[in-house]
Residue frames as qw, qx, qy, qz and C-alpha x, y, z in Angstrom:
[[0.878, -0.205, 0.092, 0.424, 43.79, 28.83, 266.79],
 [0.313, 0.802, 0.343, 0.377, 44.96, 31.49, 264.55],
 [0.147, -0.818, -0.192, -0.522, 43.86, 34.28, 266.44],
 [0.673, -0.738, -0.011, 0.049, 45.30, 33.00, 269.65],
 [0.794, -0.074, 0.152, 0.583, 48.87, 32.69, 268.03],
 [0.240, 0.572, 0.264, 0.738, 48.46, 36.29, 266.90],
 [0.519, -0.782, -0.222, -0.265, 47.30, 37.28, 269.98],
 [0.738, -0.563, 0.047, 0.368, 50.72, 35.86, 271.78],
 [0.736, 0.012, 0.031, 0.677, 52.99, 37.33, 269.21],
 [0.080, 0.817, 0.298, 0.487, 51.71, 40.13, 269.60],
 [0.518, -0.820, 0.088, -0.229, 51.92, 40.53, 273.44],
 [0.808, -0.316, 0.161, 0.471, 55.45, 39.25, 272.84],
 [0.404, 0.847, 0.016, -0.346, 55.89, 41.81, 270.54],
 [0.667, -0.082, 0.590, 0.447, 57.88, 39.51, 267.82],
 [0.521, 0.725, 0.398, 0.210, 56.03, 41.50, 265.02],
 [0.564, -0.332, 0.189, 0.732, 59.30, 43.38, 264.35],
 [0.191, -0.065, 0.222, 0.954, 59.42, 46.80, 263.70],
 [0.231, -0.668, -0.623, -0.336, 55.21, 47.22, 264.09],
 [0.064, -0.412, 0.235, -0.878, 54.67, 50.60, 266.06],
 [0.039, 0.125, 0.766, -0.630, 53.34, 50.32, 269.67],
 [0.454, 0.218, 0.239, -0.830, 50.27, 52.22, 268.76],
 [0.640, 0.135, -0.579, -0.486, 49.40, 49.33, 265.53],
 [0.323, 0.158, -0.917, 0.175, 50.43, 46.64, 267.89],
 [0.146, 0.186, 0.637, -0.734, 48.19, 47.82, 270.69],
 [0.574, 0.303, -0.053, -0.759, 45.26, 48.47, 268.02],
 [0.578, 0.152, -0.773, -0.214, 46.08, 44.42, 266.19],
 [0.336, -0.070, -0.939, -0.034, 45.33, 42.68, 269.28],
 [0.273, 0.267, 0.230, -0.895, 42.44, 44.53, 269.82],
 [0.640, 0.303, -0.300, -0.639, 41.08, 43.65, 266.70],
 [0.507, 0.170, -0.830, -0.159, 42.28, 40.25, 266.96],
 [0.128, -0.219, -0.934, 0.253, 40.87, 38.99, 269.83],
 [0.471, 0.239, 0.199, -0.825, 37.51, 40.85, 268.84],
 [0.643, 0.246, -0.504, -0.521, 37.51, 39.07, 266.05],
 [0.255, 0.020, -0.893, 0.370, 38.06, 35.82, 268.53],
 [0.331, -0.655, -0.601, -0.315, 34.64, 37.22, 270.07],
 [0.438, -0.315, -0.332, 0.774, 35.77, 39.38, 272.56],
 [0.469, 0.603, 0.417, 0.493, 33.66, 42.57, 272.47],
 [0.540, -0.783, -0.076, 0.301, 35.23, 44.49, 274.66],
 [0.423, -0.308, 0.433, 0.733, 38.65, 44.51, 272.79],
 [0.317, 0.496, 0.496, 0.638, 36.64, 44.96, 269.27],
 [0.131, -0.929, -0.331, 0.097, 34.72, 47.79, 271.06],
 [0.287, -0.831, 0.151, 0.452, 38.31, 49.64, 271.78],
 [0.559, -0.043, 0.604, 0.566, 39.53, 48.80, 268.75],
 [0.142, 0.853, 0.449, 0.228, 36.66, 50.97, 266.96],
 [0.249, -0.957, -0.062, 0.132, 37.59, 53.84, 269.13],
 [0.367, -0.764, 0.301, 0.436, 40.96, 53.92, 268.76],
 [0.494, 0.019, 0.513, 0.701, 41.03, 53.43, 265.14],
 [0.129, 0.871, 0.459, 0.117, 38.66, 55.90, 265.09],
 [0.129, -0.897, 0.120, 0.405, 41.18, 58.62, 266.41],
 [0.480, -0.283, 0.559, 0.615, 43.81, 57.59, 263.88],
 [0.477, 0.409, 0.580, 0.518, 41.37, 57.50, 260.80],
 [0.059, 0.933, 0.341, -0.104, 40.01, 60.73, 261.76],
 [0.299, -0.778, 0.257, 0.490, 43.70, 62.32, 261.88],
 [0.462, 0.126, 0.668, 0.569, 44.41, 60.52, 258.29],
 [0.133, 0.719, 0.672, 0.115, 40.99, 62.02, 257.12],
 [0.206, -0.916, -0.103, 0.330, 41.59, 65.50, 258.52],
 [0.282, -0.570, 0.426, 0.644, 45.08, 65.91, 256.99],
 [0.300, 0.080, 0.551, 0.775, 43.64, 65.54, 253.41],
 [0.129, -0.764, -0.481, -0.411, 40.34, 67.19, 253.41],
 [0.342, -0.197, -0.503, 0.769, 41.55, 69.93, 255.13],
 [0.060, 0.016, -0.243, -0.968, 38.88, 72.16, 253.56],
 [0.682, -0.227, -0.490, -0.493, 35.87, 69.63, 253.85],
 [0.157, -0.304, 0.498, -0.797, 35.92, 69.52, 257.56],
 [0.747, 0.107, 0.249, -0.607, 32.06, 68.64, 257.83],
 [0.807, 0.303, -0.373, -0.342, 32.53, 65.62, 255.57],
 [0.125, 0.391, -0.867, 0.283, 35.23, 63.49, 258.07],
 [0.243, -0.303, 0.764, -0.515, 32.76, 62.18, 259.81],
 [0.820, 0.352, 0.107, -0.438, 30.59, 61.12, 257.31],
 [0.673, 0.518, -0.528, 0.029, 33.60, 59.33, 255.55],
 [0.084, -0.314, 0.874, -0.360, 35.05, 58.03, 259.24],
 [0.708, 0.105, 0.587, -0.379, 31.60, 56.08, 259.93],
 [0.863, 0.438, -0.100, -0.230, 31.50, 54.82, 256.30],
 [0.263, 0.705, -0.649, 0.113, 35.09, 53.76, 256.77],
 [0.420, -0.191, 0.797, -0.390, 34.57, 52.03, 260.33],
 [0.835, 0.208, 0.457, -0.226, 31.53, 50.07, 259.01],
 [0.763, 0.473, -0.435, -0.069, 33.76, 48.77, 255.88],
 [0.165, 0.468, -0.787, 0.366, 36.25, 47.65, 257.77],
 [0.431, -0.179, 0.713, -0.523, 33.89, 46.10, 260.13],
 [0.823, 0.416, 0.121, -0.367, 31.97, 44.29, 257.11],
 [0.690, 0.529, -0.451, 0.202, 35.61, 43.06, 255.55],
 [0.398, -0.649, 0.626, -0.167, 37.23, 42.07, 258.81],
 [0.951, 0.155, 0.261, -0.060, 36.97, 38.55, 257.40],
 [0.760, 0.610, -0.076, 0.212, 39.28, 39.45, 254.85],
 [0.268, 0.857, -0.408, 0.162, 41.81, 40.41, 256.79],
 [0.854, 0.122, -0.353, 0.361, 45.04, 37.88, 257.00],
 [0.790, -0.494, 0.017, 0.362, 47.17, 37.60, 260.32],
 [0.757, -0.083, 0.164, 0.627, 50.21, 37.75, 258.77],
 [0.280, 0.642, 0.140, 0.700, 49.62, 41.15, 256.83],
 [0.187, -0.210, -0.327, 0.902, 50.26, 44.41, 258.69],
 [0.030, -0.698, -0.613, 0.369, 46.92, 45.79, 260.42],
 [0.126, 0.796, -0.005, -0.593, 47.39, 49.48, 259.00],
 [0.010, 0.214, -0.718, -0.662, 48.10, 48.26, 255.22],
 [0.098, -0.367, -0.925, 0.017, 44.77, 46.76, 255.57],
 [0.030, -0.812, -0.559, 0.166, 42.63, 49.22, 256.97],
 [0.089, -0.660, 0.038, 0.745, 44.51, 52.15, 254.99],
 [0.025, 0.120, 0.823, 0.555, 43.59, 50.52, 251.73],
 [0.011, -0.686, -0.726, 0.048, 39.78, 50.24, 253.10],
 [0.075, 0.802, 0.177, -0.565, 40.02, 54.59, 254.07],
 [0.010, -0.370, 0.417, 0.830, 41.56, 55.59, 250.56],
 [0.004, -0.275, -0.899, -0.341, 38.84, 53.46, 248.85],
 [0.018, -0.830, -0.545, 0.116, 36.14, 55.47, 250.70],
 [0.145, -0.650, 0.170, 0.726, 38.49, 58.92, 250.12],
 [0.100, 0.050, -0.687, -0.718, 38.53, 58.26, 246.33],
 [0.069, -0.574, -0.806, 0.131, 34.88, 57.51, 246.78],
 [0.133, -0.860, -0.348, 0.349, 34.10, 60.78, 248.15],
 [0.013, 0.595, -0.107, -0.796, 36.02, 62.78, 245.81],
 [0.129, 0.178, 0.805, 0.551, 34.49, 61.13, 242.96],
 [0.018, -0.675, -0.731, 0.095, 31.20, 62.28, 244.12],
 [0.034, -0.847, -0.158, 0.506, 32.21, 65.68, 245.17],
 [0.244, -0.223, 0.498, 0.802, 34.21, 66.08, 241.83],
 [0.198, 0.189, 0.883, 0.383, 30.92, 65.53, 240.22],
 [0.036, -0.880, -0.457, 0.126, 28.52, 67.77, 242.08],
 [0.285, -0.702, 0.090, 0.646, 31.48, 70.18, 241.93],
 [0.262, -0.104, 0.648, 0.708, 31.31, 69.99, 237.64],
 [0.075, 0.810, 0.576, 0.081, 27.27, 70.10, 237.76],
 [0.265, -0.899, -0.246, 0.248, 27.92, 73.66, 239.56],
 [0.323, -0.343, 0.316, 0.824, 31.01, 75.46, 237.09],
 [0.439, 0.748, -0.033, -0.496, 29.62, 77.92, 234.89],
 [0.722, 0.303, 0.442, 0.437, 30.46, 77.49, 231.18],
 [0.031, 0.875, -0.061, -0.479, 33.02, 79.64, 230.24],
 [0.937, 0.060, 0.293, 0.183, 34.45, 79.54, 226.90],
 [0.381, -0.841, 0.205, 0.325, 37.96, 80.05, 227.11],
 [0.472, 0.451, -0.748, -0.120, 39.35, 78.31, 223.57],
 [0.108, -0.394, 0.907, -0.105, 39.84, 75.23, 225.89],
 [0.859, -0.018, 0.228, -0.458, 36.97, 73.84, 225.10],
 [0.790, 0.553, -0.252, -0.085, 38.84, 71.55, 222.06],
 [0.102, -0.740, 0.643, -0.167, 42.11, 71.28, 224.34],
 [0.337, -0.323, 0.884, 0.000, 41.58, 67.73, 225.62],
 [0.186, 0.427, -0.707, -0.533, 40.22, 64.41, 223.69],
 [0.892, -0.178, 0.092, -0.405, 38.65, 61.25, 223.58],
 [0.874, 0.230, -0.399, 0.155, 41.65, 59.38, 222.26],
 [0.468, -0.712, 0.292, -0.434, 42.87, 60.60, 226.31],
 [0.752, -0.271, 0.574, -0.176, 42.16, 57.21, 228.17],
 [0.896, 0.413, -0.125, 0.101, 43.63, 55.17, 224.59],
 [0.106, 0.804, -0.472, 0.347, 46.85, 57.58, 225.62],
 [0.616, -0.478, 0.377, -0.500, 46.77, 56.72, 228.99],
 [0.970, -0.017, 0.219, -0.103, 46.38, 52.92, 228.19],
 [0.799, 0.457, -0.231, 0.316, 49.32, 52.51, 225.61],
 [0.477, 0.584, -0.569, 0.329, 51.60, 54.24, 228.34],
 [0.790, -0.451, 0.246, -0.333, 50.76, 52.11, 231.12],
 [0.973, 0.097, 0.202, -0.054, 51.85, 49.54, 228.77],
 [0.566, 0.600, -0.410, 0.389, 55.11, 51.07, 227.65],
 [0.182, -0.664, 0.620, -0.376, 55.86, 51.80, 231.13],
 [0.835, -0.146, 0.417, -0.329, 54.90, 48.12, 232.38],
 [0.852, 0.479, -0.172, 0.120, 57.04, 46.27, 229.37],
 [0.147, 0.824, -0.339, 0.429, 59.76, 48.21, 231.12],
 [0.562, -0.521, 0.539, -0.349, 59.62, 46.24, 234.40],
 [0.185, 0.210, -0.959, 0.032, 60.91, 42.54, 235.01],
 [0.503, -0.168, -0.807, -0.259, 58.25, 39.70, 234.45],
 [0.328, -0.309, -0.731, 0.512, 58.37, 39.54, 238.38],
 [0.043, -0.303, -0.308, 0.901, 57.01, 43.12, 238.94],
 [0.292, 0.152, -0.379, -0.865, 54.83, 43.10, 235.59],
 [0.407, -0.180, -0.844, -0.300, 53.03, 40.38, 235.91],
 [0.184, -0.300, -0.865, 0.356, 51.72, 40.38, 239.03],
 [0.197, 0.538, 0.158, -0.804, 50.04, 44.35, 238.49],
 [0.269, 0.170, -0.583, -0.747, 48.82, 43.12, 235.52],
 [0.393, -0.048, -0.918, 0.002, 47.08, 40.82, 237.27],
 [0.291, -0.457, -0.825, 0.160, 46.18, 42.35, 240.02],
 [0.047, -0.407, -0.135, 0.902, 45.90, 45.88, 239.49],
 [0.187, 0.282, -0.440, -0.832, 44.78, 45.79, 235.79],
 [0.467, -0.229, -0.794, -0.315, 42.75, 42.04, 235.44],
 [0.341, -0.496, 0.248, -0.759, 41.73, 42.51, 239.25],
 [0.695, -0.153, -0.696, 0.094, 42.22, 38.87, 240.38],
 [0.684, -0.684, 0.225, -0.114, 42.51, 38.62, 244.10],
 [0.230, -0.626, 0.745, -0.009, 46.63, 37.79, 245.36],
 [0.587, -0.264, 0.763, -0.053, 45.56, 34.14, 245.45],
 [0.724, 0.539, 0.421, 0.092, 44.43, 33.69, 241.64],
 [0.366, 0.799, -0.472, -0.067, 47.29, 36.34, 240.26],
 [0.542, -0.572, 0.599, -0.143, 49.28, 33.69, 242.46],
 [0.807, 0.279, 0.453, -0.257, 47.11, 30.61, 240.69],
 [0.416, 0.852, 0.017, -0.317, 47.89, 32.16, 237.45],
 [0.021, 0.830, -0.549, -0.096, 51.71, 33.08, 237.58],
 [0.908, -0.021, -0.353, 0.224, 52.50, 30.08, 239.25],
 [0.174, 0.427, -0.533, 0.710, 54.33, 32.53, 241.87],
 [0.226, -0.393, -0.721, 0.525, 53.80, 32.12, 245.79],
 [0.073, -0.844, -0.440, -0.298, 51.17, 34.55, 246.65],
 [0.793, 0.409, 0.358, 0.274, 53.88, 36.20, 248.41],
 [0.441, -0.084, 0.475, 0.756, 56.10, 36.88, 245.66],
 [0.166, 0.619, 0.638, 0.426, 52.96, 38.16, 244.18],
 [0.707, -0.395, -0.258, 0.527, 52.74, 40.47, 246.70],
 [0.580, -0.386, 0.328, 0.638, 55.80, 41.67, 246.75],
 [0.409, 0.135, 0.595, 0.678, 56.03, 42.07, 243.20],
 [0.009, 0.832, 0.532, 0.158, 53.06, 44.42, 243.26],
 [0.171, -0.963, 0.023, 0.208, 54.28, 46.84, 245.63],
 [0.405, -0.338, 0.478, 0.702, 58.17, 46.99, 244.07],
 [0.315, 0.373, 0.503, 0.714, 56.95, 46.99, 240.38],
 [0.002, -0.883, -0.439, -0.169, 54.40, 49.97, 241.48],
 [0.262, -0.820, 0.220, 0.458, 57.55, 52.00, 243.26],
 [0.446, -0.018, 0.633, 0.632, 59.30, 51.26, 240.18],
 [0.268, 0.687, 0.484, 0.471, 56.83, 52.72, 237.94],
 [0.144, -0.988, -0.033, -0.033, 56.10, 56.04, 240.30],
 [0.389, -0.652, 0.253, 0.600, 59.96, 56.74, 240.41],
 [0.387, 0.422, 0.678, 0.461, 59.75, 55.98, 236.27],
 [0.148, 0.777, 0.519, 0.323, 57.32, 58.48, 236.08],
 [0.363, -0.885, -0.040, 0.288, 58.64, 60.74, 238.32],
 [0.542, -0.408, 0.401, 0.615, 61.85, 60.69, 236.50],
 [0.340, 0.489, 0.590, 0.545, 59.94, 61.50, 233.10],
 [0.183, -0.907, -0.310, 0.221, 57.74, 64.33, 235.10]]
């Protein structure tokens, strides 16, 4: 039922201010997910050219590795389509799923790439610490005091305790949302913060 009301507002295009190319890729996906594999089929493909052009513009140097990170991408996304809600916008959804497999892949290569630096010792050996990620923690927590209940609570929740929207929601006692919301504002709030300290 859903899927078919998502399906018409789509091809009415009510979803205001959604580019042609998302719109044309959402009810694709949505009436795959409706069993249609015909639409899910083009839906693959054509979110295949987009992730590849996402992929390409940061690893411009690791070439050979896009396509090993686009198929690991496609088959999350195809293993978490469940999870994804109507109402949210299609490319917030499946650009969360590629940066999760990008940070993925440079964790790895950061790692084979530290096996394989010589040891040179430049004085710096002593430079950084262990009491680092204590740093780190205490000014999360100054900067996050800084923000209004609405914006702090919910990234404490769901950035820092990792609930899922509907249990930071549960929690708060806010709509899920307000919860939301309150994520992405209190998180532009913090990166202009920091930026303004920078």
């Amino acid at each position: 039922m859903k899927s078919r009301q998502a399906s018409a507002e789509i091809a009415k295009g009510r979803l205001a201010g959604t580019p042609p190319a998302e719109m044309e890729l959402r009810a694709s996906f949505v009436a795959g997910l409706a069993g249609d594999a015909t639409s899910y089929r083009r839906f693959l493909d054509g979110l295949s050219g987009h992730l590849r052009a996402y992929l390409r513009r940061r690893l411009p140097r690791a070439q050979a590795d896009v396509e090993d990170i686009l198929q690991e991408t496609l088959l999350a996304v195809h293993n978490a389509r469940h999870t994804y809600r109507l109402e949210q916008p299609l490319t917030a959804w499946v650009h969360a799923i590629a940066r999760y497999k990008l940070m993925d892949f440079f964790r790895a290569h950061s790692r084979r790439e530290a096996l394989n630096e010589p040891f040179e010792d430049d004085g710096g050996l002593f430079v950084a610490s262990d009491t680092a990620s204590t740093d780190a923690r205490r000014d999360v927590s100054l900067l996050l005091q800084a923000l209004p209940d609405r914006h702090r609570v919910p990234i404490q929740l769901v950035k820092l305790e990792g609930l899922s929207v509907a249990e930071a929601a549960e929690r708060s006692g806010m709509s899920e949302s307000a919860v939301k919301v309150g994520v992405h504002r209190g998180l532009k709030a913090l990166a202009a913060r920091i930026r303004g300290h920078a």
